[in-house]
RODO-2510 file (C-alpha; in nm, 4 decimals, decimal comma):
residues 458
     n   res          X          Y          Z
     1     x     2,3447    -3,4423     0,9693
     2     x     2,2408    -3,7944     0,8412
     3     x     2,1347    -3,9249     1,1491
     4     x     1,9422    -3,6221     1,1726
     5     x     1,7532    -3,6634     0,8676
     6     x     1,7144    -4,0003     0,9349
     7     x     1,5328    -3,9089     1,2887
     8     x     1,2961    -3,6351     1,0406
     9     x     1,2399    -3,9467     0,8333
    10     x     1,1178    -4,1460     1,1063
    11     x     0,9265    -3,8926     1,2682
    12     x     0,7219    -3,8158     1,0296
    13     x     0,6842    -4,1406     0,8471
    14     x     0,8377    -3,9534     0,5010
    15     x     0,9827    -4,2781     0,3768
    16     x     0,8663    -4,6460     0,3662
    17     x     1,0226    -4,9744     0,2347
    18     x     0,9780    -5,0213    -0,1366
    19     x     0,8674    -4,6371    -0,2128
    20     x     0,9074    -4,5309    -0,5666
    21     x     1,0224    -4,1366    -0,5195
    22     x     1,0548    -3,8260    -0,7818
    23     x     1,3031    -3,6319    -0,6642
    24     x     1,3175    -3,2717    -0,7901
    25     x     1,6452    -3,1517    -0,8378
    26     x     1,7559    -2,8287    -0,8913
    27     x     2,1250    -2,8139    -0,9059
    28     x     2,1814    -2,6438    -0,6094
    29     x     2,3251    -2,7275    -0,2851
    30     x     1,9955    -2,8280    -0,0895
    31     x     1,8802    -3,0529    -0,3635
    32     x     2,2215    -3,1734    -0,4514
    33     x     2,2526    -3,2936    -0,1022
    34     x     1,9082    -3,4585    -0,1229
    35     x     1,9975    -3,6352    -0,3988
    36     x     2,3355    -3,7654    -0,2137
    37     x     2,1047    -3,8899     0,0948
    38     x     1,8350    -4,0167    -0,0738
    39     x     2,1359    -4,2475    -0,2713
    40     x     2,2871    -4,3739     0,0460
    41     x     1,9418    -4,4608     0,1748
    42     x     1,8547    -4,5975    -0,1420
    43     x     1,9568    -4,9875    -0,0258
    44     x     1,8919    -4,9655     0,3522
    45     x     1,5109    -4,8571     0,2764
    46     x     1,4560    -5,0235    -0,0730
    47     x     1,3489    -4,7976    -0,2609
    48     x     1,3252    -4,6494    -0,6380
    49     x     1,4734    -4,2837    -0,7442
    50     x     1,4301    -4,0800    -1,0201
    51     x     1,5096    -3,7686    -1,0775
    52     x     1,2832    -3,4677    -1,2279
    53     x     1,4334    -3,1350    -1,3056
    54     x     1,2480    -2,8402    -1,4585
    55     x     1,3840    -2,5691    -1,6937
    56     x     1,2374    -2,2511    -1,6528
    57     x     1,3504    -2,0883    -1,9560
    58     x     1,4285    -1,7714    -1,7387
    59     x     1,8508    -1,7802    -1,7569
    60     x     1,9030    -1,8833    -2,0961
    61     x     2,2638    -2,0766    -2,0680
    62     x     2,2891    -2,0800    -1,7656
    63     x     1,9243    -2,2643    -1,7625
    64     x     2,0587    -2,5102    -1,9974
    65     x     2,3841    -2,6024    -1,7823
    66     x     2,2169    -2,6119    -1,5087
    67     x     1,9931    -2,9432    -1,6586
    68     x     2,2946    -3,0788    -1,8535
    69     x     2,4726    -3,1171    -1,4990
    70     x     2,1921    -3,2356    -1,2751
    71     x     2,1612    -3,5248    -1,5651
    72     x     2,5219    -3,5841    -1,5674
    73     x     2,5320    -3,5898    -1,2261
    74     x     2,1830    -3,8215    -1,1649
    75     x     2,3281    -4,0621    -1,4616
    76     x     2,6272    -4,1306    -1,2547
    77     x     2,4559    -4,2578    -0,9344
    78     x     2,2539    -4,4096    -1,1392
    79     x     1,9142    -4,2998    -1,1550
    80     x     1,6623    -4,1988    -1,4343
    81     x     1,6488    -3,8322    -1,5689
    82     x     1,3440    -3,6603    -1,6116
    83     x     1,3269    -3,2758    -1,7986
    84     x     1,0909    -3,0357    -1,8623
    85     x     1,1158    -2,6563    -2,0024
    86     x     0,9174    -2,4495    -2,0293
    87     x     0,9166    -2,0804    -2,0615
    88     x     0,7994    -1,9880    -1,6832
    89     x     0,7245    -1,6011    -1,7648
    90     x     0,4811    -1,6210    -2,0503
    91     x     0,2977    -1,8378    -1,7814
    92     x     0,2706    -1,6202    -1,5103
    93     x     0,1583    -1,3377    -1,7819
    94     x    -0,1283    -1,5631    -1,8998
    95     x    -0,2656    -1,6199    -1,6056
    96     x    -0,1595    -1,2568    -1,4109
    97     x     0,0135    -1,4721    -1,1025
    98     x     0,3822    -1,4165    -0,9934
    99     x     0,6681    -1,5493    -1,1244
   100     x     0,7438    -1,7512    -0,8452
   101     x     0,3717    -1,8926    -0,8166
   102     x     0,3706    -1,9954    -1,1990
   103     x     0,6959    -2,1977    -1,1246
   104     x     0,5674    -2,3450    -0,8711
   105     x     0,2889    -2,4666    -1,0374
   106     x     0,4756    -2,6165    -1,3200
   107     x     0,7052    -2,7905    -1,1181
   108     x     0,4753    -2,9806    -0,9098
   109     x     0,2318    -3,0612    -1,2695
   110     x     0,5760    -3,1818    -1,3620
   111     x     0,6382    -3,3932    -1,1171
   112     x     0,3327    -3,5719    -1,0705
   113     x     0,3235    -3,6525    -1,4783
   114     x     0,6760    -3,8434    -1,3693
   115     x     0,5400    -4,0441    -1,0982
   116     x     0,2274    -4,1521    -1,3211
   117     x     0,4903    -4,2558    -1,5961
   118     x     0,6790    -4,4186    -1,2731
   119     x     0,4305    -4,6081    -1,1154
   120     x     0,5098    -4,3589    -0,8386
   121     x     0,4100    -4,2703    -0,5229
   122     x     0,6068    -3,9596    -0,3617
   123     x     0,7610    -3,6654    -0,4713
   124     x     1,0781    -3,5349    -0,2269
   125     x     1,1744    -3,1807    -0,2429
   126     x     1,4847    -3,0547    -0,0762
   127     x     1,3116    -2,7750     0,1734
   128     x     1,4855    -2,6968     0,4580
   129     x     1,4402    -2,4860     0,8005
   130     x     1,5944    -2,1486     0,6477
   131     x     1,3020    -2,2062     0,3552
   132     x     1,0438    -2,2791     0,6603
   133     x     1,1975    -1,9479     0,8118
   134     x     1,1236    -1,7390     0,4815
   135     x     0,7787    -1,8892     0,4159
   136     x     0,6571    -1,8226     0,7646
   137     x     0,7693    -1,4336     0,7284
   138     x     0,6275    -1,4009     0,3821
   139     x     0,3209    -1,5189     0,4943
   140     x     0,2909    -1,3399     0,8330
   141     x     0,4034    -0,9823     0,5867
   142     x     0,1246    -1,0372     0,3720
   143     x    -0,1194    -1,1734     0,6372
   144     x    -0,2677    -1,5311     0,7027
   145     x    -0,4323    -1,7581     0,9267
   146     x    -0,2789    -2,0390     1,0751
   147     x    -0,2482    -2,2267     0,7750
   148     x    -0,0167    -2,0003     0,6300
   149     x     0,1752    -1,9813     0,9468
   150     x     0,2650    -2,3472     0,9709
   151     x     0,5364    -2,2674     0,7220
   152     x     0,6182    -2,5859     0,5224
   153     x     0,4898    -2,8999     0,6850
   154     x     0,7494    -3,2291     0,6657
   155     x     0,4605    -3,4366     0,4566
   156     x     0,2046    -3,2567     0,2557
   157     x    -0,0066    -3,5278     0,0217
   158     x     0,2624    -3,7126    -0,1725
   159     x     0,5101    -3,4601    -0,1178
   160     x     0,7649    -3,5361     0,1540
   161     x     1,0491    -3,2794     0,2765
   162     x     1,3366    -3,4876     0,4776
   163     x     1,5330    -3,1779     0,4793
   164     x     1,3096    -2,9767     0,6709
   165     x     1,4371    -3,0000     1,0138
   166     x     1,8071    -2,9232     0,9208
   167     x     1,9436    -2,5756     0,7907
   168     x     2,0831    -2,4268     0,4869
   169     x     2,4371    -2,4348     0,7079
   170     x     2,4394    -2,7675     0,7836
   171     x     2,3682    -2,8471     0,4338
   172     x     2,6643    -2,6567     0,3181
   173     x     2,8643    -2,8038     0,5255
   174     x     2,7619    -3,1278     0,4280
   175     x     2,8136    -3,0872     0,0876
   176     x     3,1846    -2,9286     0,1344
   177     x     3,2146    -3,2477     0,3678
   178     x     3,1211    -3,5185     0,0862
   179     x     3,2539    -3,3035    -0,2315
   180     x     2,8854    -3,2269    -0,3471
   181     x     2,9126    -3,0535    -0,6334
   182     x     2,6285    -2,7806    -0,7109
   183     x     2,5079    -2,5055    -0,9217
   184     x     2,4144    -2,1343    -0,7968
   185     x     2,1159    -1,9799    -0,9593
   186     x     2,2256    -1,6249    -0,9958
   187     x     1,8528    -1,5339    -0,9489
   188     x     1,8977    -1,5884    -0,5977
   189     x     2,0832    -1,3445    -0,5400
   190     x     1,8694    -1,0614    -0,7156
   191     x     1,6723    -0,8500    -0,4654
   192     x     1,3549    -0,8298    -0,7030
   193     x     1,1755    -1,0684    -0,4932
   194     x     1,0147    -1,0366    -0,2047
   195     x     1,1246    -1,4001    -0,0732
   196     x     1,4807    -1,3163    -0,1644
   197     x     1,4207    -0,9753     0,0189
   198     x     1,3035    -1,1526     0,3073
   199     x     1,6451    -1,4073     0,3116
   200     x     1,9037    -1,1618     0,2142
   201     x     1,7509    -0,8738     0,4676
   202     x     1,5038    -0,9218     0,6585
   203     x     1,6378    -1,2298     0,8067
   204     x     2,0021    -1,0990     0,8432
   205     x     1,8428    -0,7514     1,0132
   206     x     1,6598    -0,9888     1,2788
   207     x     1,9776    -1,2173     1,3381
   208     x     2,1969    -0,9453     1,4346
   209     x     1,9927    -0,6883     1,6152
   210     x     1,7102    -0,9018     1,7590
   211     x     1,7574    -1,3150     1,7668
   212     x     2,0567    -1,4822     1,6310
   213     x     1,8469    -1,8060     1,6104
   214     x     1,5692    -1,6697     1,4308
   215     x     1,5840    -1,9735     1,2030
   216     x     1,5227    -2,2320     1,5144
   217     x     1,2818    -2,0319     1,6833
   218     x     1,0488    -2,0003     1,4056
   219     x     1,0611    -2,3557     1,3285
   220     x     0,9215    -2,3902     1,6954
   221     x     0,6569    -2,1652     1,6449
   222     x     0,5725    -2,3682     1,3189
   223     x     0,5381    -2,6947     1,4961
   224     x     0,3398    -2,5189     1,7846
   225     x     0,0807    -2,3697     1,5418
   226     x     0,0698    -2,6711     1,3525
   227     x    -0,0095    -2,8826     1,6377
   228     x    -0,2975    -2,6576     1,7785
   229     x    -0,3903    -2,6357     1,4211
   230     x    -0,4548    -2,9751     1,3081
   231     x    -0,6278    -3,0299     1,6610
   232     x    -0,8741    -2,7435     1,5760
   233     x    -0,9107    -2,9133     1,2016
   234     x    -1,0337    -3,1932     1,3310
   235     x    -1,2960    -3,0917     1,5546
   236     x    -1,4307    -2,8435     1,2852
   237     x    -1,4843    -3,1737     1,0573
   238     x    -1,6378    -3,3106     1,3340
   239     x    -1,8756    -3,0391     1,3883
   240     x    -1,9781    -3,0215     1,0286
   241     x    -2,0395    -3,3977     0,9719
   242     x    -2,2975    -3,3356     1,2420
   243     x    -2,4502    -2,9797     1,1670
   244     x    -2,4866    -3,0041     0,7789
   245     x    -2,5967    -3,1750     0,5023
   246     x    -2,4296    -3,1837     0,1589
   247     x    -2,6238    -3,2272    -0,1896
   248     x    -2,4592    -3,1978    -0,5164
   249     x    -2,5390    -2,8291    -0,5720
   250     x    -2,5638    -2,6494    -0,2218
   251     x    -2,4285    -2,7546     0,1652
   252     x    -2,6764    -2,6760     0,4261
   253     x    -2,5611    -2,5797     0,7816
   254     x    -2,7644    -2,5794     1,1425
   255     x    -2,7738    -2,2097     1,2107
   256     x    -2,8976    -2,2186     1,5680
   257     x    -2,6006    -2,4938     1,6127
   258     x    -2,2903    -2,2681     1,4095
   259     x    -2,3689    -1,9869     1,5932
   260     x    -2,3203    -2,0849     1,9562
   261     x    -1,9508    -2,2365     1,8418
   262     x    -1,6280    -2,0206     1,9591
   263     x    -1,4905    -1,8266     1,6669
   264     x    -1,2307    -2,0439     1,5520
   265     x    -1,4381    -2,3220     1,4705
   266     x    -1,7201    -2,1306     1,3635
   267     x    -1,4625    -1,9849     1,0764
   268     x    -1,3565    -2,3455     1,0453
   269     x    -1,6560    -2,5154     0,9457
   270     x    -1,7608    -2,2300     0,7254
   271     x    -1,4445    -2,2706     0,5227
   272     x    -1,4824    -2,6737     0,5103
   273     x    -1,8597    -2,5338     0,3606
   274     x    -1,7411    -2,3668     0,0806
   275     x    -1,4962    -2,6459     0,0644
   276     x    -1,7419    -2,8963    -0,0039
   277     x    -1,8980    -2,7010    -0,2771
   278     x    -1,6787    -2,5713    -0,4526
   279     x    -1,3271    -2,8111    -0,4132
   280     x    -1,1332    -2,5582    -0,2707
   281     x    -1,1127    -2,2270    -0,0839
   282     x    -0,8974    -2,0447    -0,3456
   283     x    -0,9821    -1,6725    -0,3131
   284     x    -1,1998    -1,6811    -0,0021
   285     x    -0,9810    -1,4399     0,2315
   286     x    -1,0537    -1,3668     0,6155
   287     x    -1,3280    -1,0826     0,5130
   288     x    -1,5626    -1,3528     0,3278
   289     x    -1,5236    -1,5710     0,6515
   290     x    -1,6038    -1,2940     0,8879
   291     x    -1,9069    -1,1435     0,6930
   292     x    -2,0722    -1,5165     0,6735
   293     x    -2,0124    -1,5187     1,0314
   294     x    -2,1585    -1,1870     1,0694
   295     x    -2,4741    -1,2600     0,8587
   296     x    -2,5719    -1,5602     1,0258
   297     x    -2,5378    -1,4220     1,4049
   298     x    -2,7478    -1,1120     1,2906
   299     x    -2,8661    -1,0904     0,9471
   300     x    -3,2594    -1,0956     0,9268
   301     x    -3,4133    -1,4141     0,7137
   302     x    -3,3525    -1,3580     0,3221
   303     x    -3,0192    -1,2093     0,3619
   304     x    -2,7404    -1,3004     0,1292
   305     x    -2,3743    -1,2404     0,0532
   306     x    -2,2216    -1,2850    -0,2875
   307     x    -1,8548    -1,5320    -0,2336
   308     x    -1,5873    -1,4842    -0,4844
   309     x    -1,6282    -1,7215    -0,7817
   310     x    -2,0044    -1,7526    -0,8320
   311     x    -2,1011    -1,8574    -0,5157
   312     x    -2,3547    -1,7093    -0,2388
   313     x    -2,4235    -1,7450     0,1286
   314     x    -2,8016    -1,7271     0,2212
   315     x    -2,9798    -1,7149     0,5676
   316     x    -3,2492    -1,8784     0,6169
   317     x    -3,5028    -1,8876     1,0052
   318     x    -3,3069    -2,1894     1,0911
   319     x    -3,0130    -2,2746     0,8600
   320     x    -2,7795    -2,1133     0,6761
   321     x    -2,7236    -2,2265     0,2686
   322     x    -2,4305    -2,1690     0,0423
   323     x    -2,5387    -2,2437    -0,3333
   324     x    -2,4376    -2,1071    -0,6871
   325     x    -2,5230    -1,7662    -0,7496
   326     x    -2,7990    -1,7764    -1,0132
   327     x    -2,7664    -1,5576    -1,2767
   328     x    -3,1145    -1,3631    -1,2285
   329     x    -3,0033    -1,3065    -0,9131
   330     x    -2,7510    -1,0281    -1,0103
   331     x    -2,8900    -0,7030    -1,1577
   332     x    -2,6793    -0,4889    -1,4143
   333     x    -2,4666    -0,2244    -1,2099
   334     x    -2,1940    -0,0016    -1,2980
   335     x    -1,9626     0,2399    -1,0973
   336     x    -1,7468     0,4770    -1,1574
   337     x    -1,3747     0,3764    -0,9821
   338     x    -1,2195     0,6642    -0,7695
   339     x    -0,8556     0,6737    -0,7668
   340     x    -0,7166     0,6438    -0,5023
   341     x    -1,0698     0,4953    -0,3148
   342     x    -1,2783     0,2022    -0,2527
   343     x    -1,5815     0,1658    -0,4745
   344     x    -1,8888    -0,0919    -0,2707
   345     x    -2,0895    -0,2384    -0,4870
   346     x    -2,3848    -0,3406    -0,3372
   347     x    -2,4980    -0,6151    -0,5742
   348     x    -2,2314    -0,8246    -0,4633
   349     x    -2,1795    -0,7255    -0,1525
   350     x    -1,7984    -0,6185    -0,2273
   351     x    -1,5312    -0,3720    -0,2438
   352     x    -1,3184    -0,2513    -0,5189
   353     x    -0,9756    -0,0365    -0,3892
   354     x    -0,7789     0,1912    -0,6546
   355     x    -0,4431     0,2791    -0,6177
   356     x    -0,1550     0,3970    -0,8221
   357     x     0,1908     0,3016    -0,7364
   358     x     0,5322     0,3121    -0,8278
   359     x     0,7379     0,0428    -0,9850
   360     x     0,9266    -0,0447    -0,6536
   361     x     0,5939    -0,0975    -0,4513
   362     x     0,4349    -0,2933    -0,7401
   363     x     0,7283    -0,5527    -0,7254
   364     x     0,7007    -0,5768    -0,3827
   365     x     0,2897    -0,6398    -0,3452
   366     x     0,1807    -1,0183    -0,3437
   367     x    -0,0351    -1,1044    -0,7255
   368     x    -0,3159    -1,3112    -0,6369
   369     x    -0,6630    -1,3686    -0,8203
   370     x    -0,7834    -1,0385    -0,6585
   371     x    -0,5634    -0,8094    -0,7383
   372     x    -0,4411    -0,6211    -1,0524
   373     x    -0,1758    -0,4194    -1,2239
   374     x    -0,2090    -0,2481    -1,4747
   375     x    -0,0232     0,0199    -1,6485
   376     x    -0,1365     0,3461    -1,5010
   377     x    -0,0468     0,5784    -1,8422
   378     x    -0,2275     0,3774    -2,0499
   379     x    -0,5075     0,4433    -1,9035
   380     x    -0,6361     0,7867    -1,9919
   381     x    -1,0262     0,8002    -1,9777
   382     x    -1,2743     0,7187    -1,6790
   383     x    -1,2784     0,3573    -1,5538
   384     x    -1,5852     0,1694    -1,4193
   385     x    -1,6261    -0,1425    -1,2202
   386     x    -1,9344    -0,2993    -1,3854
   387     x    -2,1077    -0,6736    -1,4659
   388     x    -2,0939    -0,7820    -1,8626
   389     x    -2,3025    -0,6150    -2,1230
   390     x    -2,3392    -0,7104    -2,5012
   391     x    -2,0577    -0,6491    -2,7028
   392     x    -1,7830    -0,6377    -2,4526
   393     x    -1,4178    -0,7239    -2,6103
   394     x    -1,1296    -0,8307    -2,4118
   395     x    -0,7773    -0,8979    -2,4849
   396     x    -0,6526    -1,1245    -2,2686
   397     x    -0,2675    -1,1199    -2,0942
   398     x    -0,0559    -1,3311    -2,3401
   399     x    -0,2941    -1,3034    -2,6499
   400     x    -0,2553    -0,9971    -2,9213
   401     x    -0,5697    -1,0228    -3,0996
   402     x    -0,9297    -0,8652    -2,9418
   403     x    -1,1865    -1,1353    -2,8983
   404     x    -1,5581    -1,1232    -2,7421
   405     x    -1,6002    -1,1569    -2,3561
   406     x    -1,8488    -1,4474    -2,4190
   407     x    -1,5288    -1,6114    -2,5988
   408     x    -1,3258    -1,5374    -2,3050
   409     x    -1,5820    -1,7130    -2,0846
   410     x    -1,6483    -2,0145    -2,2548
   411     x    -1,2749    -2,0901    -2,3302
   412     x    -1,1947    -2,0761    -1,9827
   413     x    -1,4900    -2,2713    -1,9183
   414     x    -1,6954    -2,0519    -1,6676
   415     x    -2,0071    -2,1558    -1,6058
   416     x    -2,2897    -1,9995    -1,7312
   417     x    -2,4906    -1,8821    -1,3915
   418     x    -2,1958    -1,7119    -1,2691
   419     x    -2,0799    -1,4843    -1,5618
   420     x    -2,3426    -1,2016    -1,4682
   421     x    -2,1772    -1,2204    -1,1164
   422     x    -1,8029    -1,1353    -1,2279
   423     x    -1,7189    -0,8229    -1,2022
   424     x    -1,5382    -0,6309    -1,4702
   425     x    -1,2979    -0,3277    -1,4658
   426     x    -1,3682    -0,1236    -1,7848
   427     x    -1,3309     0,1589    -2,0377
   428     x    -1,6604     0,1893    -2,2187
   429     x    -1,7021    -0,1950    -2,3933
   430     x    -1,2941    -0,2709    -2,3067
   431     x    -1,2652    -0,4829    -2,0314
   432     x    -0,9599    -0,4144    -1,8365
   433     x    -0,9635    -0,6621    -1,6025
   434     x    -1,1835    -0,9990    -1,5273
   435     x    -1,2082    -0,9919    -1,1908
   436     x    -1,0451    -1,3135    -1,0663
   437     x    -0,9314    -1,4337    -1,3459
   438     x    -0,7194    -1,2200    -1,6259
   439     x    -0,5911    -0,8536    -1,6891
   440     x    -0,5571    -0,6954    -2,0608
   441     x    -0,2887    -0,7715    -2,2413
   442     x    -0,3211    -0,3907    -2,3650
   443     x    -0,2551    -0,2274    -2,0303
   444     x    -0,0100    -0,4711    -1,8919
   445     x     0,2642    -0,3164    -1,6486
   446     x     0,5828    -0,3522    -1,8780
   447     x     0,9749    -0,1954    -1,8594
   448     x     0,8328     0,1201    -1,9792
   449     x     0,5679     0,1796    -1,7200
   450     x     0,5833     0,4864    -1,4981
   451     x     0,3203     0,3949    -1,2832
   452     x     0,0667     0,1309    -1,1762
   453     x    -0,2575     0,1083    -1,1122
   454     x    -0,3456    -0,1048    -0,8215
   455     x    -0,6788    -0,2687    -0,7710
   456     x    -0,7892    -0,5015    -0,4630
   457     x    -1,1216    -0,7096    -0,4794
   458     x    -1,2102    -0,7995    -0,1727
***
């Protein structure tokens, strides 16, 4: 398995003479056995190792053993221990994401505070093809692009993976082989989640009845997507250097010149748009990308579409513009939410689905920015879907007292011009939910919910 890793290494140019790498360690097997690899390669490729492990706060003792033995264990081959806890679940209430994202997101904060303090300039994580396997599924279940079905790539900025291209077997075996010791999160084992759903069923169902090397082939497919992917990257940055121009407050795009391109790079270059304007392309999903398209083959001059976050896509006779939404631009509008139903509202050009659930389902449903949860018997008079009006109080997820929407707003610094654009679900002046960005703390889903009600802004 070395000399594998070694060939992943090389491949992929994860590792260079005189790196100084963050390892994140969990305790179990895969990252035990990084650990153990990087140490032999430690001499051979000169480099520096430290090791970062994070505490969840989710398993109490077992929590605290678990960072007690991956510093025992990094003090003896030498290397530098690095801990952080924090308590991972008041997190992911805050800010109404999963469990799994909010850890996520603290690791990787985490470990780039270490290599700062380090002089650092990678971080290895101990992924490996059974995780690629799981990812790829998870993503294909809930639906993506091509991005999301490249899996996890060997290199992503200064993260590099040199366990990738091995599986959770061989690493096993490799650690029985070399008397790795290692920890077992008990959490893993706990079908609550729909990525441990997807490893401890999904995967076994497919192995036996359809393709006993599920693992391999899907790796395949990963590199195959990838590699059409990147190609079809490239040209759309191409394509956009030459078609648009980029100020500080709005990107302007050739109309005549997007709209003859295929499909795939039209979506492309629309996406490296928004990209440009707004630093990322969190919450624009494959609807946004085909009404843009949509607009500018056939929309008359004048038309626009409201984007998630503030943002709007006008057509112009001979270019198409995405800007800020100004706040005159939005008139007051308020409608009542059918349950179950979708609810268009016309001033943004967006849809509003209501649901209600059960428990099971609501564990099983992805939590992104667009979607809510809220307790479905707390809620007991008519709900509307409306923009802000004087006097509106929110309690947000994670806070007890009641504070004014404008306070909500400013404290998590969104910009003026855009607050008449978020939408709000409501009772009366109680906001519910801030579209995007927080549910109330009052009408949370907790252990003695019945049933949920699910929204879906799209």
């Amino acid at each position: 398995m070395m000399e594998k890793v070694k060939q992943t290494i090389y491949r992929y140019g994860l590792i260079q003479p005189g790196d100084r790498i963050v390892a994140g360690v969990s305790g179990g097997p895969d990252s035990m056995c990084l650990l153990h690899i990087l140490k032999r390669l430690q001499d051979e490729y000169d480099i520096f190792i430290v090791v970062a492990h994070v505490d969840h706060g989710l398993r109490g003792r077992q929590s605290k053993e678990d960072a007690q033995f991956v510093e025992y264990h990094a003090s003896r081959m030498g290397f530098d221990f690095y801990l952080h806890e924090q308590k991972v679940d008041l997190l992911a209430k805050e800010r109404g994401i999963s469990l799994e994202l909010a850890g996520r997101h603290v690791r990787y904060a985490f470990f780039n505070d270490v290599l700062k303090k380090i002089g650092g300039n990678k971080v290895a994580t101990a992924h490996n093809k059974n995780d690629n396997c799981e990812t790829m599924l998870f993503n294909f279940i809930r639906g993506a692009g091509a991005d999301g079905l490249t899996g996890i790539k060997p290199i992503s900025n200064n993260v590099i993976r040199p366990l990738i291209e091995v599986s959770r077997d061989e690493i096993e075996v490799y650690c029985h082989s070399n008397n790795i010791p290692y920890r077992i999160d008990s959490t893993n084992e706990m079908q609550i989640y729909t990525r441990n759903k997807i490893r401890l069923e999904l995967i076994p169902y497919i192995q036996k009845n359809f393709n006993p090397a599920i693992v391999d082939t899907l790796y395949k497919t990963r590199n195959i997507i990838d590699r059409d992917n990147r190609y079809l990257n490239m040209k759309a940055e191409e394509i956009f250097k030459g078609i648009s121009r980029v100020t500080e407050d709005r990107v302007v795009v050739d109309r005549q010149a997007i709209n003859k391109l295929h499909p795939a790079l039209f979506s492309r270059v629309l996406r490296l748009a928004v990209k440009r304007l707004k630093g990322d392309t969190k919450s624009l999903e494959y609807q946004h990308a085909q009404k843009m398209m949509d607009f500018s083959l056939n929309a008359d001059v004048g038309a626009r579409y409201i984007l998630p976050g503030g943002y709007r896509f006008r057509v112009c006779y001979n270019e198409i513009i995405l800007e800020p939404n100004k706040l005159s631009d939005v008139p007051s509008f308020c409608y009542k939410i059918a349950i179950p139903g979708y609810i268009y509202i016309k001033e943004l050009n967006s849809t509003l689905y209501a649901q209600i659930i059960s428990k099971e389902q609501y564990s099983n449903l992805p939590k992104t920015p667009n979607t809510a949860f809220l307790d479905g018997g707390s809620i007991t008079s008519e709900i509307m879907v409306r923009n802000r009006r004087p006097g509106d109080l929110f309690t947000p997820l994670g806070m007890k007292g009641t504070k004014k929407l404008k306070d909500f707003f400013i404290d998590t610094k969104i910009p003026k011009e855009q607050r008449d654009t978020l939408p709000l679900v409501t009772i009366d002046n109680t906001v519910l939910w801030v579209i995007g960005y927080r549910i109330s703390e009052k009408h949370k889903v907790t252990g003695q919910t019945k049933e949920v009600l699910y929204l879906k802004y799209q």
